[in-house]
C-alpha positions, 0 to 999 in steps of 0.5 A: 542791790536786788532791788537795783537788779529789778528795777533794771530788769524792769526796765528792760524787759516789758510787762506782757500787759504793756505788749500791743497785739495787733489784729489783722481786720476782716477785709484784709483776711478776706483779700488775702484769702481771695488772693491766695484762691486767685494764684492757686487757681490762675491757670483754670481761671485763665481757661476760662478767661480764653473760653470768653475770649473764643466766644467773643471772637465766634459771634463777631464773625457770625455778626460779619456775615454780610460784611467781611467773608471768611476768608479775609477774616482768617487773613485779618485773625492771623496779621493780628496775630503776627504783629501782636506775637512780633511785640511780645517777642521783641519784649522778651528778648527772643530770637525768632530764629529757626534752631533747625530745618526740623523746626521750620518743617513743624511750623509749615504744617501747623500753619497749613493745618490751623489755617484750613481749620480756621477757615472751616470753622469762620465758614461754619460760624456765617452759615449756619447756627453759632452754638450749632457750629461751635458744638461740632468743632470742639469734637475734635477731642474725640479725633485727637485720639485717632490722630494720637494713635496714627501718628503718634503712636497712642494708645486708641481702644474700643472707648476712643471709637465709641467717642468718635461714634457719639461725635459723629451722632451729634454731628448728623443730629445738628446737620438734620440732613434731609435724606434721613429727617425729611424736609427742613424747617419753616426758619430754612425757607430762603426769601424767594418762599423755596427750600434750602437745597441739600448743599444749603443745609449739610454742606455748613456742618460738614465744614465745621466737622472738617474743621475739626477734624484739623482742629484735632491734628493741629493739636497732636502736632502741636504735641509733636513739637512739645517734644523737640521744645519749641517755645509757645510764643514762637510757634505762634510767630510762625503760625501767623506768619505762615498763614498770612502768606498761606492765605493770602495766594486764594485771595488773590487768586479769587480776587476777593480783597475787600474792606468794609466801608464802614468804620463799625465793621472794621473795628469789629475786624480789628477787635476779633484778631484782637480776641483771638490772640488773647484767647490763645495767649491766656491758653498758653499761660494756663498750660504753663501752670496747669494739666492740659486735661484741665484746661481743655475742659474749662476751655468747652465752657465755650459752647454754652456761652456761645449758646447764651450769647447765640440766644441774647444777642441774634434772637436764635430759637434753640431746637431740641435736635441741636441741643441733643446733638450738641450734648452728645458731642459735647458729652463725649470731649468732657467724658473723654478729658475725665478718663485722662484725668483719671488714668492720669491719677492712677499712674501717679499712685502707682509710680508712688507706691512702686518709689515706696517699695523701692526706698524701703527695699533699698533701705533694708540692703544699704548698711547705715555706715555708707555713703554710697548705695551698693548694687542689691543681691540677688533674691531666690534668684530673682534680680531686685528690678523684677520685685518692684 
């Protein structure tokens, strides 16, 4: 009979040496830890993904120059924009629209900021160095600090001035504006054997510093609306909307509807909008999923791919003034981004350990039988709310 029992449990319970382990291969490990990597840091990835696509977008406008002004490219960027938005929207089923007047009211500014920001900068990027240019707009983070404070009501101390001031330096360090640098150099001798007149040389970089000067309040009005809980996607309906109509009343009034005769540039028109829904797209989704300090920061890789591009592609001769300029500007938006990360990590260590303290507090006066916490008593005539 025992034997019999055995036999049976032989028979249904496998050897260990019979059991098959199967071992994943390298190259499956491999993928799925590139995977994991990959969703772990989408959203930076994303940011940097945009910064190629702002990049792309800023030298096919430098490229345009003789080709498509500014301004029709703004118009050209945000008809692009709309009808891209349009389709995203459609296939996501929302409504576009507006839940009140309040938000019309914030779509109207955005549009009007961003358009004359975007014009700033389209007009910098034709008339004067690509990576000069974009150095000077991505100040606007040092600006954004001020705006916070005026309009809504941030803190702005002695380190936020000082970024303004460094800001301000490498602006007038890239402009070289003669009345301080003297003459202008041999590259800024126009074809007729004259030199570039004043407006010629300080006009350009005080352009792009005005566009980034509405880069920065388009950003805390921007912050504004994340307030009220606007969608992304429907603030960018309405931004494009907005500023093809805005746009379009100097064009007609200036009489400056053109298109390009040949087939290049107009695919080249058509490839920029493209890029700058893209960049803007790829932005919203790394906020989506990351700190917005973090993605303004991969986001500045865009001055240096500029920079290389500028260098590659148009045959540019860096000069040391611009690269000083560049790196003060620059330097102050990392440096300004950095302290808010820091603070940001500070205030969250000490909301812990104030949620610390309040758990064993409230663990010490809560009987284990009840189910209900009750008010805690007073200590040394001292409320509770006073200790944590």
């Amino acid at each position: 009979m025992d034997e019999i029992m055995k036999e049976e449990g032989e028979e249904c319970v496998p050897k260990s040496k019979e059991t098959t382990v199967y071992e994943v291969p390298f190259l499956v490990k491999v993928k799925n830890k590139f995977a994991l990597t990959v969703h772990r840091y989408r959203g930076l990835l994303c940011a940097f993904a945009a910064a190629w696509c702002f990049a792309g977008m800023t030298m096919t406008v430098s490229a345009l120059t003789d080709e498509v002004g500014s301004m029709q490219l703004v118009f050209v960027r945000a008809f692009a924009t709309l009808c891209l938005s349009t389709l995203v929207l459609i296939h996501q089923g929302q409504s576009i629209k507006p839940e009140s007047l309040k938000e019309v009211k914030f779509h109207i500014i955005n549009a009007v900021v961003s358009s004359i920001s975007i014009f700033c900068q389209f007009y910098a990027y034709q008339n004067m160095r690509t990576a000069d240019a974009s150095a000077i707009i991505y100040g606007y983070v040092a600006f954004t600090g001020l705006f916070g404070r005026i309009f809504l009501k941030e803190a702005f101390g002695f380190f936020e001035a000082f970024v303004i001031l460094f800001t301000f330096g490498g602006t007038v360090f890239i402009a070289r504006p003669p009345f301080i640098f003297g003459l202008p150099d041999e590259d800024e001798v126009t074809d007729s054997g004259e030199l570039s007149t004043v407006v010629d040389v300080v006009l350009p970089p005080l352009v792009a510093l005005c566009g980034s000067i509405f880069g920065a309040l388009m950003v805390v009005t921007l912050r504004a609306m994340q307030n009220h809980n606007f969608t992304s996607m429907k603030t960018v309906f309405y931004f494009s909307l907005y500023s093809v109509v805005i746009v379009s009343v100097p064009l007609t009034i200036l009489q400056e509807w053109a298109i390009p005769q040949c087939i290049i540039p107009k695919l080249w028109t058509v490839i920029m909008g493209c890029m700058a829904f893209a960049g803007y797209s790829l932005v919203n989704l790394a906020v989506s999923v990351e700190d917005a300090v973090y993605v303004s920061l991969v986001t500045m890789n865009e001055v240096y791919i500029v920079f290389f591009l500028d260098i590659l592609l148009f045959g540019t001769e860096p000069r040391w003034l611009s690269v000083f300029g560049t790196f003060l500007i620059v330097g102050s938006s990392a440096v300004t981004s950095i302290r808010k990360i820091l603070q940001t990590r500070k205030k969250g260590k000490q909301q812990d350990r104030k949620d610390k303290m309040a758990a064993i507090e409230e663990s010490n006066y809560t009987t284990p039988d009840s189910a209900k916490k009750e008010p805690l008593p007073h200590l040394n005539g001292r409320k509770y709310s006073n200790l944590v």
